[in-house]
Every structure is written in C-alpha cells, then in structure tokens.
SEVO-743418 format. One line per 2 residues: number of its first residue (from 1); their letters; for each residue y, z negated, x negated of C-alpha. Coordinates in Angstrom, 2 decimals, decimal comma, m for minus. Example, Ala and Ser with C-alpha at 12.3 -4.5 7.8 and 13.67 -1.06 7.14 Angstrom:
% residues 2
1> as> m4,50:m7,80:m12,30  m1,06:m7,14:m13,67
//
This chain:
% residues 343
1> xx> 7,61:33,98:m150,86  8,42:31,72:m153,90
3> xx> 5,84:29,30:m153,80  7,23:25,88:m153,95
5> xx> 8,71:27,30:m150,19  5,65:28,08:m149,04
7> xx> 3,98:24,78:m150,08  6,81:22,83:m147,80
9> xx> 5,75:25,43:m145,01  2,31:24,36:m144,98
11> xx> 2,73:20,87:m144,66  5,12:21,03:m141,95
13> xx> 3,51:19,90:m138,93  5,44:22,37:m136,15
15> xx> 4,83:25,42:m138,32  2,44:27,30:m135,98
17> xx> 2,22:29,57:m138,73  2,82:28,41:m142,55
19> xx> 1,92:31,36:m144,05  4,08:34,31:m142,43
21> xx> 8,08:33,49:m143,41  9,88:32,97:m139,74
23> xx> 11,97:35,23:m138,03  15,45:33,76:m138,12
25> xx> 16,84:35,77:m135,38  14,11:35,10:m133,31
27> xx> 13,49:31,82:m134,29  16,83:31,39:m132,46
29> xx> 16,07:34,02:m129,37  13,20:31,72:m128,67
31> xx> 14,94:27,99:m128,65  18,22:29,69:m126,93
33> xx> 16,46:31,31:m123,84  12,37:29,92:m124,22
35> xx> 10,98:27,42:m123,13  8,16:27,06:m125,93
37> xx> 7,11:23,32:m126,72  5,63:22,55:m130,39
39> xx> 3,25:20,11:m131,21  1,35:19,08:m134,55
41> xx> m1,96:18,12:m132,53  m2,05:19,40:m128,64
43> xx> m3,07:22,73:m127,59  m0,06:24,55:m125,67
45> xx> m1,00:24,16:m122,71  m1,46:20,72:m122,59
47> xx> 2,15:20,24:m123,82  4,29:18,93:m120,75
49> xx> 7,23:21,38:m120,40  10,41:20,19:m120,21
51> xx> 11,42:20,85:m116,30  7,72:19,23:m115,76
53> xx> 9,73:16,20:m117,67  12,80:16,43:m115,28
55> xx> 10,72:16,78:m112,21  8,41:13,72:m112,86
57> xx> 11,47:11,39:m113,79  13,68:12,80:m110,80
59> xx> 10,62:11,59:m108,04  10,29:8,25:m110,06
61> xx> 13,94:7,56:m108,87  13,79:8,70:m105,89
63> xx> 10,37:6,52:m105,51  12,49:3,36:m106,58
65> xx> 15,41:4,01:m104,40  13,18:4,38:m101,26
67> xx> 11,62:0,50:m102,78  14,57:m0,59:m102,76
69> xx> 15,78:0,49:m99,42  12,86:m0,51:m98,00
71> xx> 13,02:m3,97:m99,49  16,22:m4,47:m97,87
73> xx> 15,36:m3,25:m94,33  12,39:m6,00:m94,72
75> xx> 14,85:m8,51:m95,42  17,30:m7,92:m92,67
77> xx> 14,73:m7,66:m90,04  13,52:m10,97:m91,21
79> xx> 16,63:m12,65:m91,48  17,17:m11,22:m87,44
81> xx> 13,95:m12,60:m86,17  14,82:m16,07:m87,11
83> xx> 15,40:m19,23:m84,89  17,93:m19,24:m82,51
85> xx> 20,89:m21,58:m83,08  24,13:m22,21:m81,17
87> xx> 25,86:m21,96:m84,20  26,03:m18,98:m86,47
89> xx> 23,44:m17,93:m88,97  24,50:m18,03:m92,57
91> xx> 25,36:m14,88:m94,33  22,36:m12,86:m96,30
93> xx> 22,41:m11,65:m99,61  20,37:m9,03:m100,59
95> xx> 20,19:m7,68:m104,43  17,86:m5,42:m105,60
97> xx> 16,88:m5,64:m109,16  14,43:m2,29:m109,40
99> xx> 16,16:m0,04:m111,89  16,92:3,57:m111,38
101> xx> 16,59:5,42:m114,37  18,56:7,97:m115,45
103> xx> 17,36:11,34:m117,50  18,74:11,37:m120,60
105> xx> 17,82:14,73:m122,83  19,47:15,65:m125,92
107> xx> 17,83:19,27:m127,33  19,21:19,82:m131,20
109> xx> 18,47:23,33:m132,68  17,28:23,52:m136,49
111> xx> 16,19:26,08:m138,63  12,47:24,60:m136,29
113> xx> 13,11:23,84:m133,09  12,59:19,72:m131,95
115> xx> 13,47:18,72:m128,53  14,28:15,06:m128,14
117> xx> 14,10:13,63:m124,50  15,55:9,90:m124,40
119> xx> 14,82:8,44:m121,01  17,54:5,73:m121,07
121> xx> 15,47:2,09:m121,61  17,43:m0,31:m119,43
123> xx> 19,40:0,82:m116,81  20,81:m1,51:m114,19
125> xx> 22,19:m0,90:m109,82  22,98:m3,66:m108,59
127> xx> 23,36:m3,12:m104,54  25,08:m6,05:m103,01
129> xx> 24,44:m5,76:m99,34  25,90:m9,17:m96,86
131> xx> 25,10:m8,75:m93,33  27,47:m10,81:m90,58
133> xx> 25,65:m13,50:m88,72  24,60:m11,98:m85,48
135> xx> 25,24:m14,57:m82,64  22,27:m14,86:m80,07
137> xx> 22,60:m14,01:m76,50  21,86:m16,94:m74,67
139> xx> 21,36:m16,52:m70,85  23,13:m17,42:m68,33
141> xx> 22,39:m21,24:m67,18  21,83:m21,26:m62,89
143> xx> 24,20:m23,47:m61,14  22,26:m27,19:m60,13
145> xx> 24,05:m26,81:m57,00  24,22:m25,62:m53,85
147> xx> 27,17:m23,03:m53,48  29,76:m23,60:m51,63
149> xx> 30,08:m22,08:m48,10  32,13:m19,95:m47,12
151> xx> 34,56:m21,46:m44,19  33,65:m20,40:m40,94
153> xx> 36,77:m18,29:m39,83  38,13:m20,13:m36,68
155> xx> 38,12:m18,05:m33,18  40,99:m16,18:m31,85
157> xx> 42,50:m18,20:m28,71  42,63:m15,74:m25,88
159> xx> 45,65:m15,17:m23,70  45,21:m15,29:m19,77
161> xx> 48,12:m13,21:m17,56  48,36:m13,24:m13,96
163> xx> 47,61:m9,75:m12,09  51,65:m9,49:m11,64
165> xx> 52,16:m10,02:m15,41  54,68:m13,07:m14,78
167> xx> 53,04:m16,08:m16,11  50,49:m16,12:m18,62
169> xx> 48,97:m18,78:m21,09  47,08:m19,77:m23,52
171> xx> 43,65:m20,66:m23,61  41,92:m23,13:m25,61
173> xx> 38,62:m21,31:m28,09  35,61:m21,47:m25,09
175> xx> 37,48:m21,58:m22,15  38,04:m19,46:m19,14
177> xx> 40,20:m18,95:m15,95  39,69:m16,30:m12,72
179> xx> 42,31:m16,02:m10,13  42,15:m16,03:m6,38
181> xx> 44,39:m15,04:m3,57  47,12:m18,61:m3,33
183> xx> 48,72:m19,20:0,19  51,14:m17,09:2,05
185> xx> 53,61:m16,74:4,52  53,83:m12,54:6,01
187> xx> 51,86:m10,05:4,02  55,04:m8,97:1,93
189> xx> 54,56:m11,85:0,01  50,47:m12,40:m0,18
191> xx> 49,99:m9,69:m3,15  52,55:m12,10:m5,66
193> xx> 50,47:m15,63:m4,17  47,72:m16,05:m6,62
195> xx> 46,39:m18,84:m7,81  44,16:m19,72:m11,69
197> xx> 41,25:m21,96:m11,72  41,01:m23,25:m15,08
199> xx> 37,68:m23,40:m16,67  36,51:m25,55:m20,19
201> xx> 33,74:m24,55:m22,42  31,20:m26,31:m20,08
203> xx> 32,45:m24,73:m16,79  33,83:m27,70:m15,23
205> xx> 37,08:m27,34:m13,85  39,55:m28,61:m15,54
207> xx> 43,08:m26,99:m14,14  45,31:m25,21:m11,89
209> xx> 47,74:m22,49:m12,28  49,52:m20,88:m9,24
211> xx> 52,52:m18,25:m9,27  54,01:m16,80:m6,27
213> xx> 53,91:m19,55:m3,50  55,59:m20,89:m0,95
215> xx> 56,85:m24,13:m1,61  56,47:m27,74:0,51
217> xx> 55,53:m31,18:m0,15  56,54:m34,84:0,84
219> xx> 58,08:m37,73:m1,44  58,39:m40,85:m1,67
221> xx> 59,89:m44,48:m3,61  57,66:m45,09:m6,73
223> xx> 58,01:m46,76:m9,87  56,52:m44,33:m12,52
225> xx> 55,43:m44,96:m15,91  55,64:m41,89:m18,88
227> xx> 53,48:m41,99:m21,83  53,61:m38,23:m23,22
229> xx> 56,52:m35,21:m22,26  57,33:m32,63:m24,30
231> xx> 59,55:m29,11:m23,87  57,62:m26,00:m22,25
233> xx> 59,67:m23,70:m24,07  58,57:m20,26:m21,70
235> xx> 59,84:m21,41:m18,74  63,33:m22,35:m17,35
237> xx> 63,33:m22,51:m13,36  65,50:m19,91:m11,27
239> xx> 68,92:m22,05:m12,03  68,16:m22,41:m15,67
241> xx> 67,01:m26,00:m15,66  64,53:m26,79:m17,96
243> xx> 60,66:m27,18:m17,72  58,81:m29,75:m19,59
245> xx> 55,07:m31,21:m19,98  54,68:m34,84:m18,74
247> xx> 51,51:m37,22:m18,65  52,46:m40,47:m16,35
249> xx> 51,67:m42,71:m13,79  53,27:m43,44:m9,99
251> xx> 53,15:m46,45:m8,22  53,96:m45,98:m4,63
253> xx> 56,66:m48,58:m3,26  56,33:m49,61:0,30
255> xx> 56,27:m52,46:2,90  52,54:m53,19:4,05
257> xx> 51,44:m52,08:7,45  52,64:m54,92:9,98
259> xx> 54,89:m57,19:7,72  57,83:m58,83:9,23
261> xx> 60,98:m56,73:8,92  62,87:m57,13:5,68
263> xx> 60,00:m57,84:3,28  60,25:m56,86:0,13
265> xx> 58,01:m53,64:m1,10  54,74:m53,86:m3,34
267> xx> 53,49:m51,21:m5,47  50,02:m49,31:m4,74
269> xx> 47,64:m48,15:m7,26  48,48:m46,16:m9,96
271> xx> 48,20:m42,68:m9,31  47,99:m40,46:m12,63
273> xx> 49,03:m37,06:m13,28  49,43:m34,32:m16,28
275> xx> 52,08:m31,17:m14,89  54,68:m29,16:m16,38
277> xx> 57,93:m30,01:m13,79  61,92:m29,99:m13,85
279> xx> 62,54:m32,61:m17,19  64,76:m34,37:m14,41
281> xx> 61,98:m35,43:m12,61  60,20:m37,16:m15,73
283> xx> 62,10:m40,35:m15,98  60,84:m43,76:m16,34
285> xx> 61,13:m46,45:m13,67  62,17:m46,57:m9,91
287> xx> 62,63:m43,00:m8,45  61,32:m40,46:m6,29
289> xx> 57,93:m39,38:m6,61  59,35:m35,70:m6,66
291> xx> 57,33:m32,54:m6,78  55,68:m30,53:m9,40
293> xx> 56,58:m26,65:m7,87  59,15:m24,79:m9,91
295> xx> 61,07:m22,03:m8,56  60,71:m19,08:m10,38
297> xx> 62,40:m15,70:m9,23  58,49:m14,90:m7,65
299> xx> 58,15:m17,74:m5,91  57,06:m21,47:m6,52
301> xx> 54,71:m21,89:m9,29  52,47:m25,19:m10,56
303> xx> 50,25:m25,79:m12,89  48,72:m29,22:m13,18
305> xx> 45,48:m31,33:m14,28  42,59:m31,76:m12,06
307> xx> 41,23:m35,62:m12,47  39,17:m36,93:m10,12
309> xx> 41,04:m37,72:m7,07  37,66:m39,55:m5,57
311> xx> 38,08:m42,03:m8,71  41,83:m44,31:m8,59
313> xx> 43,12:m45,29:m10,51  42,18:m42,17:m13,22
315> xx> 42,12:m44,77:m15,84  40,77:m48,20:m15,08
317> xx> 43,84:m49,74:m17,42  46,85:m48,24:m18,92
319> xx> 44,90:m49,03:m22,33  42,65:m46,57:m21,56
321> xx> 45,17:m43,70:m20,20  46,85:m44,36:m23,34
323> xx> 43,29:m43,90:m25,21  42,42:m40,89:m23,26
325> xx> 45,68:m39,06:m25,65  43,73:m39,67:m28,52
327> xx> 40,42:m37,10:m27,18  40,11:m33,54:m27,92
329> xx> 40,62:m32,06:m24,59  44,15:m34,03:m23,76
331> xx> 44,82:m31,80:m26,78  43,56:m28,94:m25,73
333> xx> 44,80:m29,33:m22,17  48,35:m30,11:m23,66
335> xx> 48,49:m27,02:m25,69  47,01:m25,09:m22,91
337> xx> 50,36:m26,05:m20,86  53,13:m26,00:m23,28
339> xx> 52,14:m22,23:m23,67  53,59:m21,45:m20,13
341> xx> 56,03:m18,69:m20,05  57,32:m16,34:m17,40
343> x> 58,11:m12,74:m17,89
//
C-alpha cells in the first residue's frame, strides 16, 4: 500500500483495522444487509444497535401519549365533579403541551460506513379537546300540598216497578219502597190492587203509591191555594188528559154547625197536600176539593205525600210551606213523583 494511504488509514478513527486495505465489495455487503455499528472508543457490544434505537424512541412516544391521555381524563373528571349550578357549566379546554417525538434516521453509505440518527429536537401536537357543559339532574321537588281528591262518583238512583210492570218510579240515592196487597172488589181484580209504601234513607215513611184500585171518595167547596205544579210527563189518564205534580193548600168552605139559615160560609184550616192529579184539578181559588185517583186502563192509581195528618195545619204559616220548597227532601220527593210513568 503506498504509504501516505496507509498513514490516513491509521488515523482514522472507524478503521477497525488500519493496516489490512478494505474489501470494497464487502465493505458494501456489510453496510447493505449488516447491521455492524463502528465506534472509535466502545467495545461492540456495548454499541446500541440501531432497532435497539427505534425500539427505545417508539415506547418513549407511546409513554407520552398515554401522559397525555391521562392528563386529560384527570381534567374532565375534575371539571364533572364540580358544584352544581342551575345554569350551565362553562366549556373546558384542554391542551396538552408534552411533545411526541418523531424518529428521524438518515443512514449515508461511504467508502466507511457512518450512520447518522437525528431524533427530531422540537416537535409539537397540539390536542384541542372542548367538552359540552353537562347539565345536572336535579330531583324532582314534592308537591307542599295535599293532592287533590278524587270526586266521589255519585250513586246510581234505583228504579222501583210494580209486580204488574205498569207503574214504576224513581227513587231518590238511599231510599226504598215494598208493596202490599191495595183494596179490592171480587178476586178478578185483587192480583192488579197493590199498593207502595215509600221509604227515605232513615226508614220513615215518607209516601204512597197505589195501582190497580177501585176508585171512591167525597168532595167538597174549598178555596185552594198552589205554590209548586209541574208536568208528570209518564202518565196521561185513560181519556188522554194530562197528569201533573201539585204542592197546595185547601180551605174547606162551609156554614158552622147551627147558624141561622143563609149565613155566609167560613173557611177551615188549611189542609196541605203534595199528589200527582188531573192538571184540571190544580187551579187556584174557589173550587172543588176534587180527588187525587187517576184512571189508568188497570184501575185507579195515586200516589201522594204522607205529612202528618195528627199535626194541622202541616205548616204553621204559609211562610213556612213556602220554606219547606227550599229543603232537600221536597226535592227529592218532587223528583221522586215527576218520574211516574205507566206502561
């Protein structure tokens, strides 16, 4: 070897061996498909190789991506245990500032191979991540007051029908009726004669009903006084005429036991009464005291009030009869005989 050449050979610093002249060809063999590292002052085998290199940088950045992730999970879990407001929480903005490097090797084959790994100084990710407020559940506030009750559904009246299905009615919510065996004249006609006894929610009697009699009765002059009559629209006697409720009063008319003939007539007590009759015989003023049977194509049949006969006048005043509309069972007894009708 000329020897200027083999002076530059021995103060190379990679030259493993500056005396024997290099194998070109294999010189190349060796940096194409070796991985051989060369060093001026480390033994081989303390020389990092170069996929050591790659290894070691690729778990650094994976090392700082799992910081970084983890950073941000911190963050949002803080940002979610925070006070509760009623109005939303501001947005969050999280940026990380760890770097992730990136490997960077650039090998250049000489005449003596020198690998050159660059690990890139300053590289910069940037990860941006805004959560949406999360609006707190707040629970439901208990009502201060008592609920409402439901209304109490009202009872279903209850309709009462003679055995011969003829005449029924309606009865008022609490009330009840029975019938017995009414009056009669041959024993052809004593299955039709029966007779209601009306009963109110404390089981005093209260009314009469009666279909299928025979009919009789006296009359007389009175002078009669209506405060209440109304239309029974279910019943129309045997010649069509029609039926109607009537509260009123009679006042007899008569001449006083032993006065001289020709004096003039004075009127009794008042005598009160609540029916259904003919509407003819509801008029106001002097007439005949009449009758409250109705001939039907069964027989007669009635249906009145009960007051107290023991107590007359009913009503002390006509101020009080006219007081006695205004209570809950005139009502009731009312409604009890405008629902009349005949089958």
């Amino acid at each position: 070897m000329d020897p200027i050449k083999n002076q530059i050979s021995a103060i190379d610093p990679l030259t493993i061996d500056p005396v024997a002249e290099p194998n070109g060809e294999e010189a190349l063999h060796r940096i194409l498909s070796g991985t051989t590292v060369f060093s001026d002052s480390r033994p081989i085998a303390a020389v990092t190789s170069l996929e050591q290199r790659r290894r070691r940088k690729a778990r650094i950045a994976g090392g700082l991506l799992l910081g970084a992730a983890a950073v941000t999970a911190g963050v949002l879990v803080a940002a979610n245990f925070g006070s509760v407001n009623s109005a939303p929480a501001p947005a969050v903005t999280v940026t990380s500032t760890e770097a992730t490097p990136t490997p960077s090797v650039s090998v250049t084959p000489t005449s003596t191979a020198t690998p050159s790994p660059t690990p890139s100084a300053a590289p910069t990710v940037a990860a941006a991540v805004t959560e949406p407020p999360v609006a707190p559940t707040l629970p439901a506030v208990a009502p201060t007051t008592a609920p409402t009750q439901p209304p109490v559904p009202a009872a279903a009246s209850q309709t009462f029908t003679f055995p011969d299905g003829h005449i029924s009615f309606t009865l008022p919510v609490g009330w009840s009726a029975y019938t017995e065996q009414g009056p009669y004249l041959s024993e052809e006609t004593k299955a039709a004669s029966q007779g209601a006894t009306i009963l109110d929610s404390a089981g005093t009697k209260v009314a009469m009903v009666s279909s299928g009699f025979y009919g009789d009765g006296t009359a007389g002059e009175v002078t009669r006084t209506v405060y209440d009559r109304a239309a029974v629209p279910g019943l129309r006697d045997i010649s069509g005429n029609p039926v109607e409720f009537g509260f009123a009063a009679n006042q007899s008319r008569y001449v006083p036991y032993g006065a001289p003939e020709g004096s003039a007539k004075v009127l009794g007590d008042a005598y009160y009464f609540m029916d259904v009759r003919l509407a003819s015989e509801l008029q106001s003023g002097e007439t005949d005291s009449g009758t409250n049977l109705i001939r039907m194509p069964n027989g007669f049949m009635s249906a009145y009030v009960l007051f107290d006969f023991d107590k007359q006048p009913t009503f002390a005043t006509p101020e009080a009869a006219k007081a006695y509309m205004g209570t809950t069972q005139y009502a009731q007894l009312k409604s009890m005989l405008l629902s009349l009708s005949y089958k």
